[in-house]
C-alpha distance (Angstrom), angle and dihedral (degrees) to the residues before:
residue distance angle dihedral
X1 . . .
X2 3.88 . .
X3 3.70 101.2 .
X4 3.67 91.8 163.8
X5 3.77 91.2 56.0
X6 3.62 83.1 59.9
X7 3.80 100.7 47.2
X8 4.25 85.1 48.1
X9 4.40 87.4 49.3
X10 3.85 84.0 54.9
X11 3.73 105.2 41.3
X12 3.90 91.4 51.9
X13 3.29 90.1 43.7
X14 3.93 81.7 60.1
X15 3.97 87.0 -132.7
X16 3.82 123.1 142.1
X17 3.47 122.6 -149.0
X18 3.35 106.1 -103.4
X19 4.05 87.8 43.9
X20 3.58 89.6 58.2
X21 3.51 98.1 49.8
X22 3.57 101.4 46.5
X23 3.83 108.7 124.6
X24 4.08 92.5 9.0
X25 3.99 105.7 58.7
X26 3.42 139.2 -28.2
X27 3.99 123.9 -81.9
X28 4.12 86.5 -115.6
X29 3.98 79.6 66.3
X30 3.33 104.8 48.9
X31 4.00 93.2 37.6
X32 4.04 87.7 57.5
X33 3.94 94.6 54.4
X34 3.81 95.6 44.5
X35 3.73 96.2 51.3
X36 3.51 101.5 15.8
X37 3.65 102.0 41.9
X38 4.30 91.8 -131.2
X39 3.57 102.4 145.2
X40 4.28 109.2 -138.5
X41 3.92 106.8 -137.0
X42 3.63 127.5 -73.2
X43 3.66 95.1 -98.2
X44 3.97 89.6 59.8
X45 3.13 97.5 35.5
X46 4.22 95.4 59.0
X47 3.82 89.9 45.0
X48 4.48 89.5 55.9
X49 3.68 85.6 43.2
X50 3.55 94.2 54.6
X51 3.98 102.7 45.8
X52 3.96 82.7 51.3
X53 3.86 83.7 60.1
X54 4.10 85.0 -127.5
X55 4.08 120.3 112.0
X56 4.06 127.2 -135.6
X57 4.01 85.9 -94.5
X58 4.01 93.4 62.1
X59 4.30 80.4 62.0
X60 3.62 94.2 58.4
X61 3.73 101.6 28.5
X62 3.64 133.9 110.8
X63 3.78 108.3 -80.2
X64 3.76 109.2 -103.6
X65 3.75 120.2 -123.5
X66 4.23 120.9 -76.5
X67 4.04 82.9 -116.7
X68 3.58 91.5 54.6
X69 3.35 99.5 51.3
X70 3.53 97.1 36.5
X71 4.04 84.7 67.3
X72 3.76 103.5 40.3
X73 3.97 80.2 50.0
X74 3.96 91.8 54.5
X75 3.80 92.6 37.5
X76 3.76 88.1 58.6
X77 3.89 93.5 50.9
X78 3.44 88.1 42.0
X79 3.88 94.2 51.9
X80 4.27 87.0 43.5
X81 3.97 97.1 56.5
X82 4.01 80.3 36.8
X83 4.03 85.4 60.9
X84 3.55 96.8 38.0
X85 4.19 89.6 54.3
X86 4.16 86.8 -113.5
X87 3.84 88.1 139.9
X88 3.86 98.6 162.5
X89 3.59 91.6 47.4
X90 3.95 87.9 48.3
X91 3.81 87.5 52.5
X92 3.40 95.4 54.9
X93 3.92 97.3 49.9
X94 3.85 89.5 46.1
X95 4.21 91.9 50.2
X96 3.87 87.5 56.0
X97 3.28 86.3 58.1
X98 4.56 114.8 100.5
X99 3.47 86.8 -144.2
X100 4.15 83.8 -171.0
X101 3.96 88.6 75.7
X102 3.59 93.7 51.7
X103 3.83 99.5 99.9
X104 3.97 101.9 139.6
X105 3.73 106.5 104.2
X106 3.78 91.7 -139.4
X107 3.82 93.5 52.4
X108 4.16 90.2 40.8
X109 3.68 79.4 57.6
X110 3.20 98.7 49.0
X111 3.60 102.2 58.0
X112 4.09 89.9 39.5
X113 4.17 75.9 64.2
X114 3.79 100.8 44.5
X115 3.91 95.2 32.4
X116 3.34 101.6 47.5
X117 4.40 94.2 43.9
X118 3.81 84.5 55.3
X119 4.00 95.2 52.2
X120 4.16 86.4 46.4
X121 3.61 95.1 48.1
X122 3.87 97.1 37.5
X123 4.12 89.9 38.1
X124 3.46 88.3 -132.3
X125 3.32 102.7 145.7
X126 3.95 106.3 -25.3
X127 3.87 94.0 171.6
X128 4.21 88.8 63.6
X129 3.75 90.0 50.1
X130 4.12 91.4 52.6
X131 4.25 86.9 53.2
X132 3.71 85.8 50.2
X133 3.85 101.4 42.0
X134 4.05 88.2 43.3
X135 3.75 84.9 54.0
X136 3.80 89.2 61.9
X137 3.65 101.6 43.4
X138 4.33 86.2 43.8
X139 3.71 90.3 63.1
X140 3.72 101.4 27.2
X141 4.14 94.8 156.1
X142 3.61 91.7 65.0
X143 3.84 95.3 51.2
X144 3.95 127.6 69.3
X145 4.04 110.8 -105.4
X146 4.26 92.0 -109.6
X147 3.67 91.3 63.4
X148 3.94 93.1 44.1
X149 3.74 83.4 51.2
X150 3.93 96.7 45.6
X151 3.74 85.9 39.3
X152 4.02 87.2 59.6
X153 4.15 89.7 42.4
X154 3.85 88.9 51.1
X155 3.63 94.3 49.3
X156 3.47 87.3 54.0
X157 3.27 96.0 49.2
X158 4.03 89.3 59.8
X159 3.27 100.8 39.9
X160 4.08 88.4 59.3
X161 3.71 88.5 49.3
X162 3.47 91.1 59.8
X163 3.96 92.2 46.2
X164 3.74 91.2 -112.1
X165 4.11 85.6 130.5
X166 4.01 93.0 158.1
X167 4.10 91.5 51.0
X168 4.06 88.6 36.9
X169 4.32 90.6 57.3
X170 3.48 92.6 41.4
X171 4.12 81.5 66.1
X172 3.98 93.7 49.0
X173 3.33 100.0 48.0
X174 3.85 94.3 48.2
X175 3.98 79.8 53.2
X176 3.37 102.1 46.2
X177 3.46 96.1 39.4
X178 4.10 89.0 59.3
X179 4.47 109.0 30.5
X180 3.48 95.6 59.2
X181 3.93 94.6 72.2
X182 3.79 88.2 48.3
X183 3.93 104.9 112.7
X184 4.35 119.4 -118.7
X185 3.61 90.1 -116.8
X186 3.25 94.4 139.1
X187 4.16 148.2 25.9
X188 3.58 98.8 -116.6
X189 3.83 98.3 43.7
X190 3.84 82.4 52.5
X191 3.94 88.5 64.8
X192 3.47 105.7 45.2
X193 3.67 89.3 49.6
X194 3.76 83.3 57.2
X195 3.72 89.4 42.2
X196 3.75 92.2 49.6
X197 4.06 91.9 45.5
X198 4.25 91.3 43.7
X199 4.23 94.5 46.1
X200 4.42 83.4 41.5
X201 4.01 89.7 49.9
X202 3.93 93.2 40.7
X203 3.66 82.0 57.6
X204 3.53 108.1 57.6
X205 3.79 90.9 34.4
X206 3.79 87.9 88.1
X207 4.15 99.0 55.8
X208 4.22 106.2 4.8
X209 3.83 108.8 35.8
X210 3.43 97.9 165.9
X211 3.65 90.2 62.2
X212 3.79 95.3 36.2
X213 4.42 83.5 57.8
X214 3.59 94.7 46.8
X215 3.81 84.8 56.7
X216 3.52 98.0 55.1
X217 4.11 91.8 48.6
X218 4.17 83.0 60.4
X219 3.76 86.1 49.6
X220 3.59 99.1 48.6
X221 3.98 94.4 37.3
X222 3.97 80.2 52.0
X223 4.19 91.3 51.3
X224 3.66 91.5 43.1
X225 4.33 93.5 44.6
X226 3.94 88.4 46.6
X227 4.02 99.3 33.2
X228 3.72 92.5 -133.0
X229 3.94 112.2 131.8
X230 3.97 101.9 -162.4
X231 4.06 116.0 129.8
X232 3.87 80.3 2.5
X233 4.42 83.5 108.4
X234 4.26 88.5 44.4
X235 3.85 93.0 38.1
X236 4.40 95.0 54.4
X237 3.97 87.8 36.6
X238 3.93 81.5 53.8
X239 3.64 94.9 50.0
X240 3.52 87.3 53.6
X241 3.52 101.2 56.2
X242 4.07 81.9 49.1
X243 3.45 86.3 60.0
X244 3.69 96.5 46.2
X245 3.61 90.9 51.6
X246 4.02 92.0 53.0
X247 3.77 87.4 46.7
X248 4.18 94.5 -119.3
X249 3.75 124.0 173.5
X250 3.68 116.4 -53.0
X251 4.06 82.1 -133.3
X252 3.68 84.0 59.0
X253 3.63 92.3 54.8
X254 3.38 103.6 43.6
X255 4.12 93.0 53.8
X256 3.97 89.6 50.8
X257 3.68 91.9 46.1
X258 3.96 90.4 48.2
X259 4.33 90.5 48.1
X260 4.09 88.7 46.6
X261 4.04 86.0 48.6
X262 3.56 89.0 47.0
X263 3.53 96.6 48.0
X264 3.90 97.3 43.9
X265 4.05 80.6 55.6
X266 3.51 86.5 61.0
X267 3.38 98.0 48.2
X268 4.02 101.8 40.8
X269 4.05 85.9 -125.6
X270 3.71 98.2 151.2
X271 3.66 90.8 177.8
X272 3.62 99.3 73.8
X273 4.21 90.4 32.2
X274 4.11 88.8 67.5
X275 3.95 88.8 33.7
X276 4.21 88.1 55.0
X277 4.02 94.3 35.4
X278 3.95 90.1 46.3
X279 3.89 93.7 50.1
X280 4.03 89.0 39.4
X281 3.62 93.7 54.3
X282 4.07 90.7 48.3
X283 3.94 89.1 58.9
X284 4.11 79.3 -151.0
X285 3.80 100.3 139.8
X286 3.95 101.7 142.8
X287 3.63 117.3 94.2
């Protein structure tokens, strides 16, 4: 068995070990069969595979090529500073990247996801991330259904940068409407539902708030039912600005603002830490 294909599927997925056991097995478990080679039972086994978004097979398959792996491991620190809102840092992982060598549709899709989000949300160059996007939702029956659905998200997310807001919800709803009744196989589909469900509720926060906060509840009902804690931080720091906006409690504020700081402890986002502290320390919650 491959353990150290394992060990790689977990590092990139920026899991440690007792984060990727939670709910499955304890960390004693999972400690023993990556340095001691003792394999947990089948039943534990599947369920680690499957939040590392890798199957049984990948264990006891040929190892892939150094290339390949060196790209699926930048595309997964890439797509980690991507969900943490460390765009630069994204930028640079993606740019080391010979994109030329990339010739596995699932990895070519991949960075059409990550490298595309980071122009939006940078505005880099939003018009190059539409042509790539489009090319996705063109050819949709040669592309797996996540990246159709990200592909509609990140269209979305354009289109509202450029103040196109009718075009930009046409593109969430036809996303929303569709990844929900995609199956939690696996880790990774996990988090772009989440990022599909955060960038969709960030979007309707400016003009349809109620909508915008039942969309975070799925989210963090979704977090909670899959014990995963990405866009958990951005999603309760997102509530609270909701709740700014519809001038709630100041108690209310201040206990969302502490769980979002929490959580972006958690997960080392420093974005959102200065973004909390900054609006904590200006005491301004009234819309």
């Amino acid at each position: 068995m491959n353990i150290q294909r394992f060990i790689d599927a977990r590092l990139a997925a920026g899991l440690t070990q007792e984060e990727l056991a939670q709910g499955i097995a304890t960390q004693a478990t999972l400690s023993r069969f990556e340095s001691g080679g003792k394999i947990p039972s089948i039943k534990i086994l599947t369920k680690l595979v499957n939040r590392l978004d890798i199957s049984l097979a990948d264990l006891f398959a040929v190892e892939e090529t150094s290339a390949e792996r060196v790209i699926r491991t930048k595309l997964a620190a890439a797509e980690y500073n991507l969900i943490i809102s460390e765009y630069v840092a994204a930028d640079e992982i993606l740019h080391e990247l010979d994109t030329m060598a990339i010739d596995q549709i699932d990895l070519r899709d991949w960075y059409v996801f990550v490298r595309s989000y980071v122009d939006i949300l940078s505005e880099q160059n939003i018009e190059r991330a539409i042509l790539r996007l489009n090319a996705i939702v063109i050819d949709a029956a040669e592309h797996a259904e996540i990246y159709l659905y990200l592909a509609y998200t990140g269209l979305g997310m354009a289109y509202a940068r450029q103040n196109n807001v009718a075009q930009a919800e046409q593109y969430f709803e036809r996303s929303f409407e569709n990844v929900m009744s995609l199956q939690n196989e696996h880790a990774r589909t996990v988090w772009r539902k989440l990022s599909i469900l955060f960038y969709t509720a960030e979007f309707f926060s400016a003009h349809d708030i109620e909508t915008s906060d039942l969309l975070l509840k799925a989210l963090v009902d979704l977090v909670s039912d899959q014990h995963v804690t990405y866009y958990l931080a951005r999603a309760v720091y997102l509530q609270a600005q909701n709740a700014i906006k519809r001038n709630a409690s100041d108690d209310l504020i201040h206990e969302l603002l502490r769980d979002a700081y929490a959580f972006s402890k958690i997960n080392r986002n420093t974005v959102e830490l200065e973004a909390i502290e900054k609006l904590l320390a200006s005491k301004q919650f009234k819309a």
